[in-house]
C-alpha positions as CSV (number, residue, x, y, z in Angstrom):
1,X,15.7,156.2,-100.4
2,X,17.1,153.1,-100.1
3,X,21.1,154.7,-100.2
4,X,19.7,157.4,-97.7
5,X,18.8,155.1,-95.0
6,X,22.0,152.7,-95.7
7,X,24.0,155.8,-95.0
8,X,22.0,156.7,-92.2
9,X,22.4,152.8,-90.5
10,X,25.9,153.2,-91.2
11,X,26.6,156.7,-89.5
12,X,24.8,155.4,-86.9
13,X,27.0,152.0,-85.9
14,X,29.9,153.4,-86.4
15,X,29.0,156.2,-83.7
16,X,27.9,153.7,-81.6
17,X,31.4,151.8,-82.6
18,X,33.6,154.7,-82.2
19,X,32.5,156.1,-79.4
20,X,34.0,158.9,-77.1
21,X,36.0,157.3,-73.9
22,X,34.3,159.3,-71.0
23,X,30.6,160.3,-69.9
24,X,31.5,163.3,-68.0
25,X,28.6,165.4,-65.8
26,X,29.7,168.6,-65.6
27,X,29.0,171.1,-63.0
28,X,30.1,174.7,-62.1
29,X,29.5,176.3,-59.1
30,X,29.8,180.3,-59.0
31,X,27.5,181.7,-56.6
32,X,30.7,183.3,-54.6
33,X,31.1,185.5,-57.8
34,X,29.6,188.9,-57.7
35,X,29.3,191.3,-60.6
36,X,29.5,189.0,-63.3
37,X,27.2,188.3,-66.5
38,X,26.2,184.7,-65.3
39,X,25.7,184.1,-69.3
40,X,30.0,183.7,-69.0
41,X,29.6,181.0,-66.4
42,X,26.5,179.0,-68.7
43,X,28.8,179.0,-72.0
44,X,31.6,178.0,-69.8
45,X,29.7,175.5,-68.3
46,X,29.0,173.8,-72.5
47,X,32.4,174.4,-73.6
48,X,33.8,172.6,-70.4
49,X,30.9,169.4,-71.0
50,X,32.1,169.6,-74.9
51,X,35.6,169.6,-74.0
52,X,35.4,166.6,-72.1
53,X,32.8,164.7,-73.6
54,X,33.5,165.2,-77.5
55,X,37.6,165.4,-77.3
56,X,38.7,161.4,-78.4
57,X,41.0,160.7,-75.6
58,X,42.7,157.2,-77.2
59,X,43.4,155.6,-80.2
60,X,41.0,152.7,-78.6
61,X,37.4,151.5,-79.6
62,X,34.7,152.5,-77.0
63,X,31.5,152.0,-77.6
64,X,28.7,153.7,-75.8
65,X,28.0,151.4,-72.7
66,X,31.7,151.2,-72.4
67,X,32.3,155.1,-71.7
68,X,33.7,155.9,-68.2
69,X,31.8,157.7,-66.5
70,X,32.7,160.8,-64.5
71,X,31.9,164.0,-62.5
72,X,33.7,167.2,-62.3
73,X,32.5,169.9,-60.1
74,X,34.3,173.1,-60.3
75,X,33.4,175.6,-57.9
76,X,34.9,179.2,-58.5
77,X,35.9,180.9,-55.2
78,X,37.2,184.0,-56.0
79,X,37.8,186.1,-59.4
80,X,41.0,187.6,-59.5
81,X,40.4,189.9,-62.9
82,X,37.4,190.0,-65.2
83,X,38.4,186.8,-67.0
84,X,40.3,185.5,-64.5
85,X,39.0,182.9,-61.5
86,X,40.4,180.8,-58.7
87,X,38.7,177.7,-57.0
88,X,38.6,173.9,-56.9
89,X,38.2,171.0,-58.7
90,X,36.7,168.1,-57.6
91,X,36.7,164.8,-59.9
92,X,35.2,161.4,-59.5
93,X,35.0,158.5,-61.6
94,X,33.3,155.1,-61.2
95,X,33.8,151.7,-62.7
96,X,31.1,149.0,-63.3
97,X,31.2,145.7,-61.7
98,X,30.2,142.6,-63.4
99,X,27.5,140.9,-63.4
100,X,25.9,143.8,-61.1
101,X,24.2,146.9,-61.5
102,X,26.9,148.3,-58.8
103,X,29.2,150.6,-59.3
104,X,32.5,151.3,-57.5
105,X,34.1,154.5,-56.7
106,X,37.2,154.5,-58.7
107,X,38.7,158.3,-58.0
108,X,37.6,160.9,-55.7
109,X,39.9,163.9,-55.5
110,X,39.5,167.5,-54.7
111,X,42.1,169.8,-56.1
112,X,41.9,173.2,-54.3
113,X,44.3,174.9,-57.4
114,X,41.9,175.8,-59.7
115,X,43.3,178.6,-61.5
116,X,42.3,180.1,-64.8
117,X,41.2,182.5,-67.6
118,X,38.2,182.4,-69.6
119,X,36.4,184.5,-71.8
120,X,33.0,184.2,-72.9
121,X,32.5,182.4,-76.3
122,X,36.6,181.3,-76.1
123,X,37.5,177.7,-77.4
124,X,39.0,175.7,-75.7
125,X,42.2,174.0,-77.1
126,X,44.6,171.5,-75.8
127,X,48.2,170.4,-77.1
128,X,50.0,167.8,-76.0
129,X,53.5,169.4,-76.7
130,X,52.4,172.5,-75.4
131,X,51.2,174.3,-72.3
132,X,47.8,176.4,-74.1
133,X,45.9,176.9,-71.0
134,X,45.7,176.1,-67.5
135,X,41.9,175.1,-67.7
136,X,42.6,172.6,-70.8
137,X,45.8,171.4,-69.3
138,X,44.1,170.3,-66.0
139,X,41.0,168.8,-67.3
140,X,42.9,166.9,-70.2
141,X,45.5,165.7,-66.8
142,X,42.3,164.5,-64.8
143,X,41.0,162.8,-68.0
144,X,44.3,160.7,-68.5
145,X,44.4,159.8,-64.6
146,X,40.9,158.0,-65.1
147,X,41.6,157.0,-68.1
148,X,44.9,155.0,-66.8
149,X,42.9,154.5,-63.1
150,X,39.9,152.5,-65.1
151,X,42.9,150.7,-67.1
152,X,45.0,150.1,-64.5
153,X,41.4,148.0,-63.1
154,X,41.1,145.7,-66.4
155,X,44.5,144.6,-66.9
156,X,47.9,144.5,-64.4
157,X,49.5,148.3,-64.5
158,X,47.4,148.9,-68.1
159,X,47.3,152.3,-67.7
160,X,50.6,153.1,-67.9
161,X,50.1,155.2,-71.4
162,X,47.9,157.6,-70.4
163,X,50.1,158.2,-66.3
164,X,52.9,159.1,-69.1
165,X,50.3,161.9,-71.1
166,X,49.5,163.4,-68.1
167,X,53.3,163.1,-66.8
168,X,53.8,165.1,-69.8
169,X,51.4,167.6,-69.4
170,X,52.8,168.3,-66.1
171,X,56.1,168.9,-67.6
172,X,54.7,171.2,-70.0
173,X,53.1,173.1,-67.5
174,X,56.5,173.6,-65.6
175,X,56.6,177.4,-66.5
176,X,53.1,178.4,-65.5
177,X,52.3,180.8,-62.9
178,X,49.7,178.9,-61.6
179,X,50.0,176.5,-58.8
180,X,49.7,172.6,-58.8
181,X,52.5,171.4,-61.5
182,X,55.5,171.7,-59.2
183,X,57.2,169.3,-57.0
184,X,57.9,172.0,-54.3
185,X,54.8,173.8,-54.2
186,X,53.4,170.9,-52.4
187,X,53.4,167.3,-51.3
188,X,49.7,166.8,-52.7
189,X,49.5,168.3,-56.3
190,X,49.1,167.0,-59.9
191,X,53.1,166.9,-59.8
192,X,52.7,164.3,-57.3
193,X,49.7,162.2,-58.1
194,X,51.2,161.4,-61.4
195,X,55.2,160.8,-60.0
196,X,53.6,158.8,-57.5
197,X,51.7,156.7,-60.4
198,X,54.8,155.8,-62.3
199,X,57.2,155.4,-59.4
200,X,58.0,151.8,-59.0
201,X,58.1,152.3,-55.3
202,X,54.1,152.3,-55.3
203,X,53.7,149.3,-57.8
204,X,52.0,147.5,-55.2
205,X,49.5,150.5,-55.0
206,X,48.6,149.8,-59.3
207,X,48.7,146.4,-58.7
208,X,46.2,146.4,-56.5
209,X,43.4,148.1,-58.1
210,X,43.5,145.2,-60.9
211,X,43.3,142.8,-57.8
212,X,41.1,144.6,-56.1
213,X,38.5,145.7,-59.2
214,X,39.3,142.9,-62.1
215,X,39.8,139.4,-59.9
216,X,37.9,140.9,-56.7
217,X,35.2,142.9,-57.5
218,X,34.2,141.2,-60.4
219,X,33.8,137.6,-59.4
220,X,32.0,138.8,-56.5
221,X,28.7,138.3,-57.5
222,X,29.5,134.6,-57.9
223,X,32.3,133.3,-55.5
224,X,32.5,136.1,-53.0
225,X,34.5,134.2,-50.9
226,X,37.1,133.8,-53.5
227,X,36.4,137.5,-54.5
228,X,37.5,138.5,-50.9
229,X,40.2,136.7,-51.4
230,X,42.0,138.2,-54.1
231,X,40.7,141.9,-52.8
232,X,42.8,140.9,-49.6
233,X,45.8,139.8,-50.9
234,X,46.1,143.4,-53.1
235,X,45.9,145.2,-49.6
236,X,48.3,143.0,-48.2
237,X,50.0,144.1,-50.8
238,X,49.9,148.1,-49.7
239,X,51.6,147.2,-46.4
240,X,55.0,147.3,-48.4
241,X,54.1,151.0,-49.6
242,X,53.3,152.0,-46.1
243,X,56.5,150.7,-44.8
244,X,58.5,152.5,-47.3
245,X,56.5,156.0,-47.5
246,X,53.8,155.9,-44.6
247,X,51.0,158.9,-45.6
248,X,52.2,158.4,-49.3
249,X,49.4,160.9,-51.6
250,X,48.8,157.7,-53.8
251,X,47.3,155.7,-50.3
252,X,45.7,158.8,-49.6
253,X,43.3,158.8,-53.1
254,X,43.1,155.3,-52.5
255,X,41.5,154.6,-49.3
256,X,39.4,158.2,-50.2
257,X,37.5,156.0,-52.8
258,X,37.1,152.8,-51.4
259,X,37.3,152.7,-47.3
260,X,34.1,152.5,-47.0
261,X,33.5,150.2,-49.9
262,X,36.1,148.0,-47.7
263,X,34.2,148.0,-44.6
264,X,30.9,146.7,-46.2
265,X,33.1,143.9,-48.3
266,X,34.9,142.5,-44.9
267,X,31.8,143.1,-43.0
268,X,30.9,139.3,-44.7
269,X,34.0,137.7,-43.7
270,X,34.7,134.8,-41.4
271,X,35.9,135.9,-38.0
272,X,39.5,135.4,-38.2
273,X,39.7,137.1,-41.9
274,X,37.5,140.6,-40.4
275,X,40.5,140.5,-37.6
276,X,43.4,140.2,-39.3
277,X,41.9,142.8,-42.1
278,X,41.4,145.4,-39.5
279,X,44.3,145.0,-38.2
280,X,46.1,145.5,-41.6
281,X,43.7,148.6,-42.8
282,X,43.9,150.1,-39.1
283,X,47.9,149.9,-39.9
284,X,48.3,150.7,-43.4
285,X,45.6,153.6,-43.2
286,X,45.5,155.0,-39.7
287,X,43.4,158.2,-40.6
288,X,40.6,155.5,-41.7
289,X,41.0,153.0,-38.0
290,X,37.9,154.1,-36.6
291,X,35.8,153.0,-39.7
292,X,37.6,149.5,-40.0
293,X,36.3,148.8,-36.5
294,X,32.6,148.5,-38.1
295,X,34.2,145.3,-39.5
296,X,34.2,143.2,-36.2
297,X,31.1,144.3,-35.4
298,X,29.2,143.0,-38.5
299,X,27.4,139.8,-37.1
300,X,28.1,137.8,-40.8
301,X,30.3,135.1,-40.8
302,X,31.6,134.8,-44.1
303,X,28.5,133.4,-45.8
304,X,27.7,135.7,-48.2
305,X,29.0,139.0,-49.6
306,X,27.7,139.6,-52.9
307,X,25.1,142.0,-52.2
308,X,26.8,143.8,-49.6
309,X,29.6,145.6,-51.6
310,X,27.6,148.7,-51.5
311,X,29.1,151.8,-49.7
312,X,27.4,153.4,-46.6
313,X,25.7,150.2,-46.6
């Protein structure tokens, strides 16, 4: 009895020790599907939640509070043969902050090529030195961007490693009929997200989410001031990117996941600071300039912060 419940304790920790990386909520839309057994679409629905969720991303220890965690919503639009389906993608991840119960938007990104087979029941596999399947290949390349995203917000360009996997599984996928690998199929594709990623031309762009999540975010609950700080100085930083490839894709998922994280965090700031930041965001990220007004019109003066990092606030 005694043996039994050692090896039970011991299963048990080193679950907890070795935990997967991400805690992915799946959900798959397919009311636009006529004709179909919906059955296919419910043991898709598993095997895409398994895939994600029970597939060990890194060599690294995770335990369970640790796991990223995530949303994919797939919604299928159209289906082209009777295994076959087109729609989008959307994916978003979220990173703790310290010390708080908040959490920041880290990625949010619609892909509108979603292209794939599926048959009920079918497993799906992934290689890294091969191209298997579209579906595999484009949820394991969304798991290695948030993967190297949340690194990239713990330690200065730290998710380097996992850019190159899904680098490489863009390469692999070079000969697939399906759109979203190729350079000239579009400005805005995986192709670009992860080139943009690696390129040293938007360095500024990596080094910024450590500011902006590790030195900014983090220390905000207890010296917001100094928090805002470092947060400014990595947007500062972006105004180098913008003067060298203005509308750049890699702004673009930027600003989608934290403009209006922005607004609430400078809406604390002392007058002067709350001018010259809209000025910079208005510049660096015109689409947004309308937003970054809010700013000024905040009545705070710089006293306080920590509470107020909360989007839509």
């Amino acid at each position: 009895m005694k043996l039994f419940l050692f090896i039970t304790l011991f299963i048990l920790i080193n679950t907890s020790l070795f935990s997967q990386e991400l805690n992915c909520r799946i959900q798959l839309m397919h009311q636009q599907i006529q004709g179909t057994n919906v059955k296919v679409f419910e043991t898709l629905q598993t095997a895409l939640y398994e895939f994600m969720n029970n597939k060990k991303w890194t060599d690294h220890v995770y335990s369970m509070e640790e796991r990223i965690e995530c949303n994919i919503m797939i919604n299928l639009t159209e289906q082209v043969s009777q295994d076959e389906f087109k729609g989008t993608i959307q994916v978003q991840a979220t990173r703790p902050v310290f010390n708080t119960s908040y959490t920041s938007v880290l990625f949010n990104h619609m892909d509108n090529n979603m292209h794939f087979k599926y048959v009920e029941f079918q497993s799906l596999e992934f290689s890294e030195t091969t191209h298997m399947s579209n579906l595999t290949s484009i949820l394991a390349y969304y798991a290695y961007i948030i993967l190297g995203l949340d690194y990239d917000t713990f330690s200065p360009k730290g998710g380097y490693e996992f850019f190159q996997k899904a680098e490489k599984i863009v390469n692999n996928a070079q000969n697939a009929p399906e759109k979203g690998w190729k350079a000239f199929e579009d400005l805005k594709n995986r192709y670009w997200l992860v080139e943009n990623l690696l390129n040293d031309v938007y360095s500024p762009i990596r080094e910024c989410y450590y500011a902006y999540h590790r030195q900014g975010l983090d220390l905000m609950a207890e010296k917001s001031q100094e928090a805002r700080t470092y947060i400014a100085d990595g947007l500062e930083g972006l105004r180098k990117v913008y003067q060298q490839k203005p509308g750049s894709f890699l702004m673009q998922i930027f600003f989608n996941a934290k403009t209006d994280e922005i607004v609430n965090i400078f809406s604390e700031a002392y007058p002067d600071e709350k001018m010259r930041m809209v000025n910079l965001l208005s510049q660096i990220d015109p689409v947004n300039s309308s937003k970054y007004q809010k700013i000024n019109q905040s009545p705070v003066d710089g006293s306080g912060g920590k509470n107020n990092i909360r989007p839509g606030k």
